[in-house]
N, C-alpha and C positions, 0 to 999 in steps of 0.2 A: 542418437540423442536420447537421453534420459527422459523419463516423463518428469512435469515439476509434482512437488511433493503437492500433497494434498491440504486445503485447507485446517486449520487445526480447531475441535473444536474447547482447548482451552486458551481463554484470552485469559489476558492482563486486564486489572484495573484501569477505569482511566486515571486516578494517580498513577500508577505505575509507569503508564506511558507518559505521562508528563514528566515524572522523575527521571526518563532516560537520558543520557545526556548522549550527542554525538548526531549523527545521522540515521532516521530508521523510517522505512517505510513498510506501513500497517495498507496489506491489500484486503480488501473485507467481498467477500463473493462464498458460494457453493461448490458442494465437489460436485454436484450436481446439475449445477448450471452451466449449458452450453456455450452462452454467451464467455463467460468463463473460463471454461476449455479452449474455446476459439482462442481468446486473447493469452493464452499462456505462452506461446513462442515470442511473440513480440515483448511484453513483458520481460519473459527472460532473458531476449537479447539486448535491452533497453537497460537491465540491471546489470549484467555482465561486461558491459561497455562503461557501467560506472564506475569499477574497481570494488573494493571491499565496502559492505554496505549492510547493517542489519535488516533484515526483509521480515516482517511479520505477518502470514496468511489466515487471519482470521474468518474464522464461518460464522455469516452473521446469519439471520433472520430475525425472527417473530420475537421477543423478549430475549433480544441477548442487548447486555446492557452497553457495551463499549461500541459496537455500532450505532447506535438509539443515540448515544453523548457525540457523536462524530456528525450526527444526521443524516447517515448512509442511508438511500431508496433505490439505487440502483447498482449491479454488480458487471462486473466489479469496479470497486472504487480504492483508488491505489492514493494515500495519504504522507504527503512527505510530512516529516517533523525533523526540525532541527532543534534539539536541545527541548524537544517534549511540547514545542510549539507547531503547530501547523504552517509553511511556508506554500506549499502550493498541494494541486487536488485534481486527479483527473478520474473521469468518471466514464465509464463506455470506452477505454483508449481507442482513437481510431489508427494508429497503428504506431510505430518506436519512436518516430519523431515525434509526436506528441507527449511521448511519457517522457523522452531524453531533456524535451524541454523544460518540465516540470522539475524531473531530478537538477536540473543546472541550478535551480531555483536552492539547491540546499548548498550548493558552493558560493550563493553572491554571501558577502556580509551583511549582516543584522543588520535594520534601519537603527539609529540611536535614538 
């Protein structure tokens, strides 16, 4: 198995993530955080079970400004957006069935 890639540490605007249209999940954690590392198999068996899926791993911390606008305190925290809006949010995953739940959350339709 591959290692997953590393956190990146250039993000997007939060316009930018609001302009994205379609499905995308913004994971916000360290490359350095264990917590982090543990959760990366679940995670990517959770996102690979979703089909095709834009995934965003951003490094947050101390003044980074797209985590601060999401209100991220705890890593990692995996942010679904459907069409740039936030539909669901898991934070600490406790393991695939937790996150697969939240991704389902970007197949229901919009409330009107």
């Amino acid at each position: 198995m591959n290692p997953a890639p590393p956190y990146s540490s250039q993000e997007p605007s939060r316009a930018e993530v609001e302009a994205m249209a379609g499905c995308t999940v913004l994971e916000f954690g360290a490359n350095w955080c264990g917590i982090c590392q543990a959760a990366q198999r679940q995670i990517g068996e959770a996102l690979a079970a979703q089909g095709p899926l834009r995934h965003l791993k951003i490094e947050d911390g101390r003044g980074r400004p797209l985590g601060r606008s999401f209100g991220i305190k705890l890593w990692p925290t995996l942010v679904m957006l459907r069409d740039g809006r936030e539909v669901a949010r898991v934070v600490r995953p406790a393991g695939v069935r937790e996150i697969a739940a939240a991704l389902a959350r970007l197949a229901d339709p919009p409330a009107a």
